[in-house]
N, C-alpha and C positions, 0 to 999 in steps of 0.2 A: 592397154592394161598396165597397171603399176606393178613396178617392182616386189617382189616381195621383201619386206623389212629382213634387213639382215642384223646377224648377232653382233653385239661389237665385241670388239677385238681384242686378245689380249692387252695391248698399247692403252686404249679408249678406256677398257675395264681398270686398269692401271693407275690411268690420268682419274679418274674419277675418285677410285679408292684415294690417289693423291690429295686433290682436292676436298676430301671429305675430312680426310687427316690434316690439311693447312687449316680449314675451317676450327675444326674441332681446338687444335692449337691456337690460333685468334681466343676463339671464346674463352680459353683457360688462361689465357694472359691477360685480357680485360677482366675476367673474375679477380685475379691475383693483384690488379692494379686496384678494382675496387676494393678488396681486402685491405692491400696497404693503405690505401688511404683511410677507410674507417677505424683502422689500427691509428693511425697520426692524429686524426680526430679524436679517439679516445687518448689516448697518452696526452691532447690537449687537452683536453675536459681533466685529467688524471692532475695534471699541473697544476692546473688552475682552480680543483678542489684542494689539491694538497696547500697552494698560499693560502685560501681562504680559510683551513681550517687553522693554520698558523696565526693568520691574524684574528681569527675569533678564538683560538688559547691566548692570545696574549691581553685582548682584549677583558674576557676572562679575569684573569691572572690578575688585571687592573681592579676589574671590578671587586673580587675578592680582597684585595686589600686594601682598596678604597672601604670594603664592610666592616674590616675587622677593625680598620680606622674610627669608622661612625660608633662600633661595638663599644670599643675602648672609650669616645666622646661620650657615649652615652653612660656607661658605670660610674666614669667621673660625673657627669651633672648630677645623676643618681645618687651617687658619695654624698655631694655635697649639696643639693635638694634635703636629702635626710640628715646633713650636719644641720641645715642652716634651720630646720624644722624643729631638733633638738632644740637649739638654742632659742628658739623663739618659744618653743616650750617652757625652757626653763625658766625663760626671763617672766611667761604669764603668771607661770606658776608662783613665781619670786613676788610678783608685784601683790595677787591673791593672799598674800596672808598679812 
């Protein structure tokens, strides 16, 4: 006949509760590692939207005043399209009578 299964033991009862609590402790330090590190990953991604948004203001910033450039190119040809239109009127007109 076999023994009958005995209770364990305070000690046994103990070690276990122990082991369930080193366990539990593990898992919350690898959660906490993987935390920091997707925290590091983001502050990268954070970095490296924050240059790119720098370089597309400045870029930007070119751009716009590369237009107001063209703007002002274009009112002078403009000007002077309707100067030189004037005068070619007047000289038709001059030569017509």
């Amino acid at each position: 006949m076999n023994p009958p299964p005995t209770q364990p033991g305070p000690l046994e009862a103990a070690l276990r509760r122990f082991d369930g609590a080193v366990d539990a402790l593990e898992a919350a330090v690898q959660r906490r590692l993987e935390v920091e590190r997707q925290e590091a990953a983001l502050a990268q991604q954070l970095h490296i939207i924050g240059a790119d948004r720098s370089r597309l203001a400045d870029a930007l910033d070119g751009a716009q005043a590369r237009a107001e450039r063209l703007e002002g190119a274009n009112d002078e040809v403009a000007r002077r399209l309707g100067s030189a239109m004037e005068t070619i009127r007047a000289v038709l007109a001059a030569q017509q009578r």
